[in-house]
PLY file of the C-alpha trace (Angstrom):
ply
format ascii 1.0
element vertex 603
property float x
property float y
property float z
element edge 602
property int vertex1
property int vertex2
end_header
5.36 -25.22 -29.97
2.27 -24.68 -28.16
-0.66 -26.08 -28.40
-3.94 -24.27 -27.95
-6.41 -25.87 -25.41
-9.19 -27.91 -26.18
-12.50 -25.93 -25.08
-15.12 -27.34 -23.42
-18.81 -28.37 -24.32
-20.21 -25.41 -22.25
-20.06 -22.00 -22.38
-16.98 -20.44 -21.25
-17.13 -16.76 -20.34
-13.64 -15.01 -19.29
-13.82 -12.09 -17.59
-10.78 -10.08 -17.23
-11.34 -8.04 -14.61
-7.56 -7.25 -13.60
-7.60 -5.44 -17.18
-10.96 -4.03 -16.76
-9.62 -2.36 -13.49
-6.59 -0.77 -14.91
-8.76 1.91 -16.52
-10.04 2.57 -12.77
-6.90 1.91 -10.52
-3.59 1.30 -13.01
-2.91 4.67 -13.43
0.39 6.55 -12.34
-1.84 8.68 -10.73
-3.58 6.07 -8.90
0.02 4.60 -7.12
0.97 8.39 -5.96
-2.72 8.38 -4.42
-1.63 4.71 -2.42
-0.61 6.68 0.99
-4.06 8.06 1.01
-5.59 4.39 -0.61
-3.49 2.97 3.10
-5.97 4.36 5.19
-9.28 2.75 3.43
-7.11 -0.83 4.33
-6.43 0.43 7.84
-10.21 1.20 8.28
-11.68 -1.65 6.80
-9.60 -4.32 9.35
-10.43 -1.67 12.00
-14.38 -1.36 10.99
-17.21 -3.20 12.42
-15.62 -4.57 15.18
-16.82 -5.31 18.54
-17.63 -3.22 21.11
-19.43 0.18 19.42
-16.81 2.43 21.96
-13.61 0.61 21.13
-14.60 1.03 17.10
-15.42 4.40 17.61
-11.43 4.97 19.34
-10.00 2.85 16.66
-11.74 5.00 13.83
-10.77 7.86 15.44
-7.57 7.21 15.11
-7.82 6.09 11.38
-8.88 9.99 10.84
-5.81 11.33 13.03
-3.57 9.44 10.86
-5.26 10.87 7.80
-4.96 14.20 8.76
-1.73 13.82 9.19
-0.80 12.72 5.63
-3.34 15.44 4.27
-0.52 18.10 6.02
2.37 15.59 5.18
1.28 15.66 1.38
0.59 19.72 1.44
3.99 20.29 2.83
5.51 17.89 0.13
3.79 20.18 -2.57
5.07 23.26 -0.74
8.92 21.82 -0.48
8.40 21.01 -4.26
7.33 24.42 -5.09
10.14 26.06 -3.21
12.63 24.02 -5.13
10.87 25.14 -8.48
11.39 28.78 -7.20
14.68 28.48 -6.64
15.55 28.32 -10.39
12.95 30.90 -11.39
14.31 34.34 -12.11
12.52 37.19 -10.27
11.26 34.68 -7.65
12.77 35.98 -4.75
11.29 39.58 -4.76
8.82 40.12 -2.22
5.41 38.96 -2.26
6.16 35.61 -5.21
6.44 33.13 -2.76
3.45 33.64 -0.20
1.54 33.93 -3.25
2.34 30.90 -4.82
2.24 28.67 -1.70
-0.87 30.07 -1.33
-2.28 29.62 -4.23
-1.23 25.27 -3.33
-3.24 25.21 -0.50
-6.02 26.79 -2.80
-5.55 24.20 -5.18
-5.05 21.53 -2.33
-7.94 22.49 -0.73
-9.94 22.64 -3.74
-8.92 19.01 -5.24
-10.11 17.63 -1.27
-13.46 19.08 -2.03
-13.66 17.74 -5.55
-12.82 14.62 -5.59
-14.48 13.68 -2.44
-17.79 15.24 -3.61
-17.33 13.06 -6.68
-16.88 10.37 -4.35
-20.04 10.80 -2.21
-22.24 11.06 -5.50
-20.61 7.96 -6.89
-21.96 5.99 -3.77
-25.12 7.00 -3.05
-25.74 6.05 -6.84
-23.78 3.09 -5.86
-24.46 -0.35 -4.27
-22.15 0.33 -1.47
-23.30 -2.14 0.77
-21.15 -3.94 3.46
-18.87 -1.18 4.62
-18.92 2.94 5.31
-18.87 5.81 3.06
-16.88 8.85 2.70
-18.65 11.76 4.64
-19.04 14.99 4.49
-17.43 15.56 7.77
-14.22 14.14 6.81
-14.00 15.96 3.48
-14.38 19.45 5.67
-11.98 18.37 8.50
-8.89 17.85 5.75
-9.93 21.15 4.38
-9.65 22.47 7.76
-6.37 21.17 8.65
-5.13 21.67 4.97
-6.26 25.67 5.36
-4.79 26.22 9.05
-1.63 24.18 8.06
-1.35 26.42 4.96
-2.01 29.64 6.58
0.12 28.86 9.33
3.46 28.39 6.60
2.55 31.74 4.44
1.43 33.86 7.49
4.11 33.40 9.72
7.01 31.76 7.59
8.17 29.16 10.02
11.76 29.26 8.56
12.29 32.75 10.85
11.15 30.90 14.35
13.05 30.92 16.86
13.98 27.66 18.86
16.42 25.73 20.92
18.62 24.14 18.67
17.98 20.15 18.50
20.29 19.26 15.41
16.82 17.58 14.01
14.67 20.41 13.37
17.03 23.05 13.38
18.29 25.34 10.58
20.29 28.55 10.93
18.04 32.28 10.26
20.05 33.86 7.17
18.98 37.35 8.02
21.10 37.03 11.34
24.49 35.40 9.52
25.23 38.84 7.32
28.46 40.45 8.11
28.95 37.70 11.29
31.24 35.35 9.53
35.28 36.27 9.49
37.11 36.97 6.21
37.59 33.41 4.26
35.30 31.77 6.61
32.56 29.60 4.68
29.22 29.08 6.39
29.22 25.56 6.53
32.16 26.13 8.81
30.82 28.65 10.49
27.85 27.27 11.77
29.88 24.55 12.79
32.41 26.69 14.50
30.16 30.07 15.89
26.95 28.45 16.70
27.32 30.18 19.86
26.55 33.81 18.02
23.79 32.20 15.73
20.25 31.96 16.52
18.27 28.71 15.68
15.32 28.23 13.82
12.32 25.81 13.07
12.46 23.82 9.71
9.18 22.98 9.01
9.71 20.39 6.49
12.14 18.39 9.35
10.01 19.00 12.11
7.07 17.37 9.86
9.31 14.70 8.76
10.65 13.85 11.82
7.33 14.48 13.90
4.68 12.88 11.59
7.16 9.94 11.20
7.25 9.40 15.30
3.76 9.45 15.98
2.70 7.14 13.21
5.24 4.76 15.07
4.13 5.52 18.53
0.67 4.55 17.47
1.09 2.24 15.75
3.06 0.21 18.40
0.34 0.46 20.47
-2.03 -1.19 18.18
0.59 -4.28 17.59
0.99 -4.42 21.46
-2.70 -5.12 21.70
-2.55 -7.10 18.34
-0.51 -10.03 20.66
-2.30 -9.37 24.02
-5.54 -9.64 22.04
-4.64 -12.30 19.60
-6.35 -9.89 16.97
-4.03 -10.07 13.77
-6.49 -7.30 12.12
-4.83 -4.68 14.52
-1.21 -5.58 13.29
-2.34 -5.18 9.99
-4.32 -1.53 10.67
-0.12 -0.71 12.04
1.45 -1.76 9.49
-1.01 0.20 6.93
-1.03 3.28 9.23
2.72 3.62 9.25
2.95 2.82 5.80
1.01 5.51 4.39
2.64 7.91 6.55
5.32 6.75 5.83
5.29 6.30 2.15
3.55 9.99 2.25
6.95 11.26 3.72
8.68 8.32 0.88
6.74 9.94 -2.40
7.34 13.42 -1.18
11.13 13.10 -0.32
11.76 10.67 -3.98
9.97 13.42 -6.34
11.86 16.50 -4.44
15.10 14.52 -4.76
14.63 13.52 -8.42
13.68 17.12 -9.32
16.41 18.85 -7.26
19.16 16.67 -9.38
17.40 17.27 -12.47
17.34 21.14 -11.71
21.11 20.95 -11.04
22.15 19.03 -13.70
20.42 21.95 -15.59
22.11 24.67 -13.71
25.28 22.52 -14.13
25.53 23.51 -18.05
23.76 27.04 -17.42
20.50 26.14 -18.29
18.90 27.84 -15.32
20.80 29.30 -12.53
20.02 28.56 -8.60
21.26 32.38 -8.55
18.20 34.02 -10.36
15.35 32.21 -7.84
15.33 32.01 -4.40
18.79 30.42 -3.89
17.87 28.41 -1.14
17.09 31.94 0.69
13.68 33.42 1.05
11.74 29.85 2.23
9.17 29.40 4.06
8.90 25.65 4.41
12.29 24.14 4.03
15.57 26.60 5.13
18.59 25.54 4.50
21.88 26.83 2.75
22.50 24.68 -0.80
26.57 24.71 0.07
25.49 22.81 3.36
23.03 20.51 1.81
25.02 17.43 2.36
25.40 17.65 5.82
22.94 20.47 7.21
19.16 20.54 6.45
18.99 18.74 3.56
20.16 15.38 4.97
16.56 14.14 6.49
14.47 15.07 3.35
17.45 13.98 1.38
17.01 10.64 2.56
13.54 10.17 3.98
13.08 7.78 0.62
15.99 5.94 1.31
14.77 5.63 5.45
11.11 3.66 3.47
13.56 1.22 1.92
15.37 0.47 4.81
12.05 0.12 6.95
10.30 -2.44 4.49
13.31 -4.50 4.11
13.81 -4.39 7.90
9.76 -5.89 8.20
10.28 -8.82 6.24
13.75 -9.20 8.18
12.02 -9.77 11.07
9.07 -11.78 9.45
11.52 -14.30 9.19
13.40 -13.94 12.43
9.75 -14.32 14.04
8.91 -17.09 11.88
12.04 -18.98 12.80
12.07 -18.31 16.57
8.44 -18.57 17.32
6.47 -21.58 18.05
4.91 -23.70 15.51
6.91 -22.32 13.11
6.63 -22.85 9.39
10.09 -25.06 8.94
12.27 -23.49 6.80
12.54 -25.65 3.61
15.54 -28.64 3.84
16.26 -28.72 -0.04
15.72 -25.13 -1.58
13.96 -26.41 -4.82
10.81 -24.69 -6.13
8.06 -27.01 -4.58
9.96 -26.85 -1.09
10.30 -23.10 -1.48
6.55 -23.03 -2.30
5.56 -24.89 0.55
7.41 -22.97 3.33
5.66 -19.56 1.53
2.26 -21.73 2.21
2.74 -22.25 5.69
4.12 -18.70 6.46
1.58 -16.73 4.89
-0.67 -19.45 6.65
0.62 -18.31 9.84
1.15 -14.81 9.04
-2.06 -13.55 11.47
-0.52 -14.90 14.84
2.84 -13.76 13.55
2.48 -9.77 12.32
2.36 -8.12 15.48
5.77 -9.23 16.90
7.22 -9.12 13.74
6.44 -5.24 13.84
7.50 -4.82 16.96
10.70 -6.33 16.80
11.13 -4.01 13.12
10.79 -1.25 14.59
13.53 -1.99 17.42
15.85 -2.83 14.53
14.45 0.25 12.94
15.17 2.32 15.94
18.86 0.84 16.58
19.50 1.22 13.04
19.42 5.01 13.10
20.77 5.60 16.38
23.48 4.17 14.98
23.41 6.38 11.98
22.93 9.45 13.80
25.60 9.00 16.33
28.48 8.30 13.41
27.33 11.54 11.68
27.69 13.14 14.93
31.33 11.74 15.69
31.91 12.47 12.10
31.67 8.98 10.75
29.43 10.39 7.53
31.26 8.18 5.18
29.84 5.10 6.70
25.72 6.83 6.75
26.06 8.18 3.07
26.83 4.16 2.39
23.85 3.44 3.79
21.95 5.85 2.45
23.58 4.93 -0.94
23.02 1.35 -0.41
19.28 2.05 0.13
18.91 4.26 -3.00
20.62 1.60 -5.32
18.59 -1.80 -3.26
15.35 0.46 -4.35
16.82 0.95 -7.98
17.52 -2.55 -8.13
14.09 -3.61 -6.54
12.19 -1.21 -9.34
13.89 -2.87 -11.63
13.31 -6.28 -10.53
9.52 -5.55 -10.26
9.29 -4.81 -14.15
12.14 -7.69 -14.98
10.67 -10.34 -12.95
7.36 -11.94 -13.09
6.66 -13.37 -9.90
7.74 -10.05 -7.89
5.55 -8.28 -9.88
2.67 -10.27 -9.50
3.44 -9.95 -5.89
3.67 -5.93 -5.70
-0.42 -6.51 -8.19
-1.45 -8.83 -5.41
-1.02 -6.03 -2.73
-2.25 -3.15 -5.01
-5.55 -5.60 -5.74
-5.75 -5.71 -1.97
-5.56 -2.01 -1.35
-8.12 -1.37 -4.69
-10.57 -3.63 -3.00
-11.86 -1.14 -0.99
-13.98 1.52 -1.83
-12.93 5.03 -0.72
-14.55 5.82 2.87
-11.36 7.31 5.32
-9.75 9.65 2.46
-11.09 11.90 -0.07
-7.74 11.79 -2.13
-7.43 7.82 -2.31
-7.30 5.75 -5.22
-10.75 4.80 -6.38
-11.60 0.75 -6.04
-12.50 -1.21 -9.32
-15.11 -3.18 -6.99
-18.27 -1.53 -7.53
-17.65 -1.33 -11.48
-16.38 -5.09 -11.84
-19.24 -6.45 -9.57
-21.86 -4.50 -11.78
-20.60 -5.70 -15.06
-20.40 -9.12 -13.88
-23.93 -9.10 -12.39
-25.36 -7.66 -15.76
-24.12 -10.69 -17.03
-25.72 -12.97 -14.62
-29.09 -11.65 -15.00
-29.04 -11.73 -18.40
-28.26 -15.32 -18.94
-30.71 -17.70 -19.07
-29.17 -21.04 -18.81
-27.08 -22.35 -15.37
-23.91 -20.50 -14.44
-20.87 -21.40 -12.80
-18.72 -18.22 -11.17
-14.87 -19.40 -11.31
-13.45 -17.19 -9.50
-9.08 -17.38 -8.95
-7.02 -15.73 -6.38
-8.40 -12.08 -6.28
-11.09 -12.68 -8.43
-12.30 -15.13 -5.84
-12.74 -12.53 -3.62
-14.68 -10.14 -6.01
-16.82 -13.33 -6.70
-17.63 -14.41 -3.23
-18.67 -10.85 -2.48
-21.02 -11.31 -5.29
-22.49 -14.31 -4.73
-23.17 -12.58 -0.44
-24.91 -10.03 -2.23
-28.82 -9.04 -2.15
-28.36 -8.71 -6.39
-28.38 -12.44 -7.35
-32.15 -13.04 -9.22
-31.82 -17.12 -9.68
-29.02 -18.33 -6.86
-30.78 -22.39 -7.03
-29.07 -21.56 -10.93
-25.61 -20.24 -9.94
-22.86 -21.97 -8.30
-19.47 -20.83 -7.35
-15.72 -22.50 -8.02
-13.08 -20.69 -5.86
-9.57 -21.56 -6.75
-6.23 -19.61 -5.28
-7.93 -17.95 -3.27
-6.74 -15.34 0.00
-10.43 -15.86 1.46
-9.28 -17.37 4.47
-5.47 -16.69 4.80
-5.59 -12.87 4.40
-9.19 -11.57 4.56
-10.33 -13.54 6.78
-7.89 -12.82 8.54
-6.69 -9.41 8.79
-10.52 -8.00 7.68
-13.08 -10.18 9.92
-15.18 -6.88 9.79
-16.47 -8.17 6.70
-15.15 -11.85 5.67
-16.64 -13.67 8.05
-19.57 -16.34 9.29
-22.40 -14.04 8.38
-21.01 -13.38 4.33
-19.62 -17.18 3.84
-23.43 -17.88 5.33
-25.26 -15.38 2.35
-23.01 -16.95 -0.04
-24.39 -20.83 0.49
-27.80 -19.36 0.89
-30.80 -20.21 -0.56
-29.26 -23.65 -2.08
-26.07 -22.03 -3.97
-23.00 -24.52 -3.72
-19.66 -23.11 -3.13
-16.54 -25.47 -3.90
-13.17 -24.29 -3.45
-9.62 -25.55 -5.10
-6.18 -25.32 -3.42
-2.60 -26.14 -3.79
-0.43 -26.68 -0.57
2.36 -25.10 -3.25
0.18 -22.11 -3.63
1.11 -19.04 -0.78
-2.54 -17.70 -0.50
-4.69 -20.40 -1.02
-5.96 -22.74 1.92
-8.70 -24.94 2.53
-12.07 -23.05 3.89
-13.73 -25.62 6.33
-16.51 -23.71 6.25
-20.09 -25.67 6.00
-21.74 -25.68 2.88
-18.14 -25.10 1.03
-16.11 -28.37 -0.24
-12.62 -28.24 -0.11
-10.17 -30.11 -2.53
-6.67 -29.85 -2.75
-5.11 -30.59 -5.92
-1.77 -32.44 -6.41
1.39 -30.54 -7.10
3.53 -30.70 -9.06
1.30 -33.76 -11.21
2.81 -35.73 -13.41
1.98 -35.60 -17.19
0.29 -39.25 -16.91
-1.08 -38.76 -13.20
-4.67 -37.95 -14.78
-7.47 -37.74 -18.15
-7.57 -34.18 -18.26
-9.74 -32.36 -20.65
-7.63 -29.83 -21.09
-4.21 -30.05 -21.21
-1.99 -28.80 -18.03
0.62 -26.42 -19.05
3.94 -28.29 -17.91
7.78 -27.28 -17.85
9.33 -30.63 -17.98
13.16 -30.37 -16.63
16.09 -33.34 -17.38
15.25 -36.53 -15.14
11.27 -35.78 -15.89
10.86 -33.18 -13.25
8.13 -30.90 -13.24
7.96 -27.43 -12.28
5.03 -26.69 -9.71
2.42 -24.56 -10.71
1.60 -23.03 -7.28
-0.90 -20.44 -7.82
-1.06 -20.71 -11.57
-3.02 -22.57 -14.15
-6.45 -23.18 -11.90
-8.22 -22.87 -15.39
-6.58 -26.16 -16.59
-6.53 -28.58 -13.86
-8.78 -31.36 -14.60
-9.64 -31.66 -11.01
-11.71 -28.37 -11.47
-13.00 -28.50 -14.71
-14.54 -31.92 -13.83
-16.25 -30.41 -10.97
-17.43 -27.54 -13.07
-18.83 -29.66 -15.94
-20.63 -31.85 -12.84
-22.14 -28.32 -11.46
-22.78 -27.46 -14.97
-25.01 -31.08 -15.20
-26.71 -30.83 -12.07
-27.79 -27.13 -12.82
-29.64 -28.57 -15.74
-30.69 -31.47 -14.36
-32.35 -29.46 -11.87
-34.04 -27.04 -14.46
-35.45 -30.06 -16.67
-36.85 -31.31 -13.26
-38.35 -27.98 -12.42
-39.68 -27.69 -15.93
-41.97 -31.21 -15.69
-42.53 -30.57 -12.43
0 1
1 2
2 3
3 4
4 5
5 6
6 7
7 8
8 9
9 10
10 11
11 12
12 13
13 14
14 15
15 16
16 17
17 18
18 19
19 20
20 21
21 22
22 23
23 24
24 25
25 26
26 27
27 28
28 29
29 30
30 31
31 32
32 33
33 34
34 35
35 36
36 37
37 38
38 39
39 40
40 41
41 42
42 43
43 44
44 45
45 46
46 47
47 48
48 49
49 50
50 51
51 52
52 53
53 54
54 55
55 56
56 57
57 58
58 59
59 60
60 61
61 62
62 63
63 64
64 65
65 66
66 67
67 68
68 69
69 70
70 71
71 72
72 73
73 74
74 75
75 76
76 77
77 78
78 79
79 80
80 81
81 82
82 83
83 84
84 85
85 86
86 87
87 88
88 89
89 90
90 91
91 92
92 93
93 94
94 95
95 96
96 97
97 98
98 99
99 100
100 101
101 102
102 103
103 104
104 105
105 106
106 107
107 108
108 109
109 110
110 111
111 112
112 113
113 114
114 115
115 116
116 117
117 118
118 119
119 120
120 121
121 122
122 123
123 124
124 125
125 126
126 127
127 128
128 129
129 130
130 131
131 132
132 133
133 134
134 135
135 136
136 137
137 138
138 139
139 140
140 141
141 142
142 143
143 144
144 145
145 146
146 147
147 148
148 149
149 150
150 151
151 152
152 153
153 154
154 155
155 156
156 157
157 158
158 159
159 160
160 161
161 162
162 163
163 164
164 165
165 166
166 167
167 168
168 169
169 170
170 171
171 172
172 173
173 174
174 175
175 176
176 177
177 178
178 179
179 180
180 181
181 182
182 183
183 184
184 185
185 186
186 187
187 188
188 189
189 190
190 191
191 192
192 193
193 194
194 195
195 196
196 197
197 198
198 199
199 200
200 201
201 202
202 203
203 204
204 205
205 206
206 207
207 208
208 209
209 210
210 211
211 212
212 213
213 214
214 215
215 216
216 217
217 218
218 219
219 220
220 221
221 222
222 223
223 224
224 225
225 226
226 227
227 228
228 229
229 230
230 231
231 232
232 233
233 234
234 235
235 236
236 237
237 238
238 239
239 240
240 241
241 242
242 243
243 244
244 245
245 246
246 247
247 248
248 249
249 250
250 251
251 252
252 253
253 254
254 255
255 256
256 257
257 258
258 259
259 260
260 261
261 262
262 263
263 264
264 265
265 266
266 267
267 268
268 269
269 270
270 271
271 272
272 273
273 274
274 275
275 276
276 277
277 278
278 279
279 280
280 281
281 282
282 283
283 284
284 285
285 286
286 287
287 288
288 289
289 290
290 291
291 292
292 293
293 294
294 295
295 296
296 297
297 298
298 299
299 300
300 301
301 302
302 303
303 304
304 305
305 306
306 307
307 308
308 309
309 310
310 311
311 312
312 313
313 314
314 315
315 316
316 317
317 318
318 319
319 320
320 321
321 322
322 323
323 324
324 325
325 326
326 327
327 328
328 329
329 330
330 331
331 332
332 333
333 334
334 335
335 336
336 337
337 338
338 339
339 340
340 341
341 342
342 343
343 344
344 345
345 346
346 347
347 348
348 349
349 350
350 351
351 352
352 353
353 354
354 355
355 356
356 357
357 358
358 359
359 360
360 361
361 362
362 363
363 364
364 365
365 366
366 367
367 368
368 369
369 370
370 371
371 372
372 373
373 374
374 375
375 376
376 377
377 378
378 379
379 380
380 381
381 382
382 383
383 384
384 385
385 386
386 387
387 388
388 389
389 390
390 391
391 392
392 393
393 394
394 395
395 396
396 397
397 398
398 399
399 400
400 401
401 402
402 403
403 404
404 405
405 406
406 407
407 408
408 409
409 410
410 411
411 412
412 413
413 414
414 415
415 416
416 417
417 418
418 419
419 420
420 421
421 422
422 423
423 424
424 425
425 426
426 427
427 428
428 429
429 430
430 431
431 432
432 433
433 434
434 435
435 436
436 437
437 438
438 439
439 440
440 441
441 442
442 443
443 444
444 445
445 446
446 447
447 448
448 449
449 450
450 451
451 452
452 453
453 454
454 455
455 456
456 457
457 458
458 459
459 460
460 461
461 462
462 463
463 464
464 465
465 466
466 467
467 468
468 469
469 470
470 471
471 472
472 473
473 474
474 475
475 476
476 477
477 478
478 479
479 480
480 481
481 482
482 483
483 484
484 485
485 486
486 487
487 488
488 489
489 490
490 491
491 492
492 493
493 494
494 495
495 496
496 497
497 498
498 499
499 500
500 501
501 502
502 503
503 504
504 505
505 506
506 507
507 508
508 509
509 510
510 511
511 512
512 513
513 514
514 515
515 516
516 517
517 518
518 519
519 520
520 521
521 522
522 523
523 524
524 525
525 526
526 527
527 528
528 529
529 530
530 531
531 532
532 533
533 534
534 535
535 536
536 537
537 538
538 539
539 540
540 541
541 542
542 543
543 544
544 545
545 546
546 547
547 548
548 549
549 550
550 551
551 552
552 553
553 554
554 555
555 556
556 557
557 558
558 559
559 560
560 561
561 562
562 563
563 564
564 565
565 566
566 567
567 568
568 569
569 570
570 571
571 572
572 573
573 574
574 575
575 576
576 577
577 578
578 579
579 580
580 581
581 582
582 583
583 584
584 585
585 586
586 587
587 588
588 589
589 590
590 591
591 592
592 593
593 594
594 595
595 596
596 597
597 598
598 599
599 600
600 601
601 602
């Protein structure tokens, strides 16, 4: 049975402010939006650091990369429309298709110049202090390259190019294949067999693919490379965020095309619609290829593009480990796997996760690299049995790992971890990223503050310690001699501090003990994220775990998990609330607040 805790003799205030933010960033619509959300994390570990002509490169290339998954995403919508077409009668005659692509970009275009004007409103009305804003500039330079992009598809219909044939960005022109092909002679075959009389042409949608894909890789090894040589971890993580969102761009686009083509021909499968009455896979402009061929001719690279994401985030913790356990002071993998070990080794390599990104990228993306040289050379000795396994494999592993994400609680408060990391900052690099639940938290909260009137103590736990200690830096505090703040669980120093020293660093932890505020801060060695701060004017105390039922008077009772023999499960980076530890130190805080107030008062 359980037992309901005993409440203290103060106050107690819970804020919720994971809920609170899931009417700002827990939307469907918000995820689909995360490639573009990638590039305010890339910016923030890049922003505000030394040197005003290095920052101005390094931003530079932040807004490269997001013009590139502004055209990335447009093409997507394109491809997607094209498939559409292909089932709709009548859309083949001349004129349809132009029109609707065009009418895409329009939209596009439009939704660029929306949202980010909403955007720019929203923080000058704001309290966007510590970090950039969106401009106006970068709203008209993604319409720019959204328009030219756009214009450049339904003007000159890219599918009818001519160039040298490359196998990856090739397709075969339709209009030259009539009458060409013997009696009985399929064309599969016979673009195997009489390539010699065809003529080649561009496919956009593998040329972005491929293209897009390459550079984010290219520069992105260039920022690891000076990630080690610099010992600056913050550059490894701007790679691995700039790849990722071009990446997952490429990922979303390729998984929604996929799911919709088999929907559409499960559909035409029992006559529902027919792949005859559309386009038929003739007539594109963005993505040519013949449907009888799509297994092994144009189709394959957008076909598995989602599949190539999978494969690239399972190869980066791969070689997280490999790094881990080859590299010096190394975080020792655990002797006995039981939870608390297990715990512990997470500790220590998330601890040691800064000094350890940058190779760990580097040697991914060799993996990466042999990985699909491999594949590509058995498709082109005709081993295609042994690539659609892998492709397979991929598909099901990201099945599974959906699945596991809803099924299981700790990988799902994982995969809320990193979207509370990516909603943390404000939109400022991309007008079509996810908006941050920062600004409307932190207001809420600070109403609150200014309308008590008796001492406060700000508990703030793992994420929430974050949003709190950016409070407490802040200019909006009225009484700070009345407030103190309790961090427990808290990333502060192993991953802000780390990858975004822009902004967590000496000068905020310095505004947040100003003007007499005391900052104490709670930590498990069982608990990934958390560390001690060591910072002055901050005390550190790391609390026992697992603790025994009878190691302590607690005034509220520890939820426990006893096993046979009297073991007891850790709680890692659980149950803050209830350790006794902390809610001493809070009821102390609490005591001296009004000590201090009676004092003033006679005084």
């Amino acid at each position: 049975m359980y037992s309901p805790p005993q409440l203290p003799d103060h106050t107690l205030r819970l804020i919720n402010w994971s809920r609170s933010s899931r009417r700002v960033a827990g939307r469907p619509t918000w995820f689909l939006a995360l490639p573009y959300s990638l590039l305010n994390v890339a910016g923030a570990t890049l922003d505000r650091c030394e040197g005003g002509a290095v920052r101005t490169r390094l931003g530079g290339l932040v807004h490269v990369y997001g013009l590139l998954v502004s055209v990335v995403g447009l093409i997507w919508l394109m491809v997607i429309a094209e498939t559409i077409l292909d089932v709709v009668p009548g859309a083949g005659a001349e004129g349809v298709v132009p029109v609707v692509l065009g009418l895409i970009v329009a939209a596009y275009s439009t939704a660029i110049v929306w949202r980010g004007g909403r955007v720019m409103v929203g923080q000058r009305n704001g309290s966007a202090r510590r970090e950039r804003m969106l401009s106006g500039g970068v709203i008209a330079a993604h319409v720019i390259a959204s328009v030219i992009v756009g214009a450049w598809v339904v003007l000159l219909r890219p599918t009818l190019l001519e160039v040298p044939a490359t196998g990856l960005l090739e397709t075969v022109t339709y209009q030259r294949l009539v009458g060409q092909l013997p009696e009985g002679m399929s064309y599969c075959q016979g673009t195997a067999e009489l390539r010699d009389q065809f003529v080649s042409a561009l496919n956009p949608l593998n040329a972005i693919i491929v293209l897009s894909v390459g550079f984010a890789f290219v520069g992105a090894l260039a920022l690891a490379v000076a990630s080690i040589l610099g010992k600056r971890p913050e550059l490894a993580a701007a790679a691995v965020a700039l790849v990722g969102s071009v990446v997952l761009a490429n990922a979303f686009g390729g998984a929604l095309r996929l799911a919709l083509d088999w929907f559409l021909a499960y559909l035409n499968r029992y006559g529902w619609v027919s792949d005859e009455a559309g386009l038929g896979g003739r007539g594109r402009y963005v993505h040519g290829h013949d449907p009888a061929c799509a297994p092994i001719g144009g189709d394959w690279i957008p076909n598995t593009v989602f599949a190539n994401a999978v494969i690239a985030l399972g190869i980066l913790i791969l070689s997280l480990v490999l790094v881990n356990l080859l590299g010096k002071r190394a975080a020792k993998w655990p002797r006995h796997l039981s939870r608390v070990e297990w715990d512990r080794y997470l500790h220590r390599l998330v601890g040691s996760l800064g000094e350890r990104l940058g190779w760990a990228f580097l040697i991914g993306s060799a993996l990466f690299v042999l990985c699909y040289v491999w594949i590509f050379t058995a498709r082109a000795d005709g081993g295609r049995g042994s690539t659609a396994f892998v492709v397979l494999t991929a598909h099901v592993g990201a099945l599974v790992a959906v699945l596991l994400v809803f099924l299981n609680g700790r990988i799902r408060r994982v995969g809320a971890m990193v979207a509370d990391v990516i909603g943390f900052w404000p939109i400022a690099w991309h007008p079509l990223a996810g908006r941050s639940y920062r600004n409307p938290v932190l207001a809420s909260v600070g109403e609150d503050l200014h309308s008590s009137q008796r001492p406060v103590v700000v508990v703030g736990h793992s994420q929430g310690s974050i949003l709190a200690t950016w409070l407490c830096a802040g200019d909006g505090l009225r009484d700070r001699a009345g407030i103190a703040l309790v961090t427990c669980g808290s990333p502060v120093r192993t991953l802000y501090g780390t990858f975004f020293p822009g902004y967590f660093n000496d000068e905020l932890y310095a505004d947040v003990t100003r003007d007499g505020l005391r900052w104490s801060n709670f930590w498990r060695d069982t608990d990934p994220i958390a560390s001690p701060f060591g910072l002055a004017g901050c005390t550190d105390t790391q609390l026992p775990d697992p603790r025994r039922a009878d190691s302590s008077a607690s005034p509220l009772p520890i939820p426990r998990n006893p096993r046979p023999g009297g073991k007891v499960r850790p709680l890692g980076h659980s149950n803050y609330w209830t350790d006794p530890d902390l809610m001493n130190e809070v009821t102390g805080l609490l005591g001296s607040r009004r000590e201090n107030d009676r004092t003033g008062a006679e005084r």
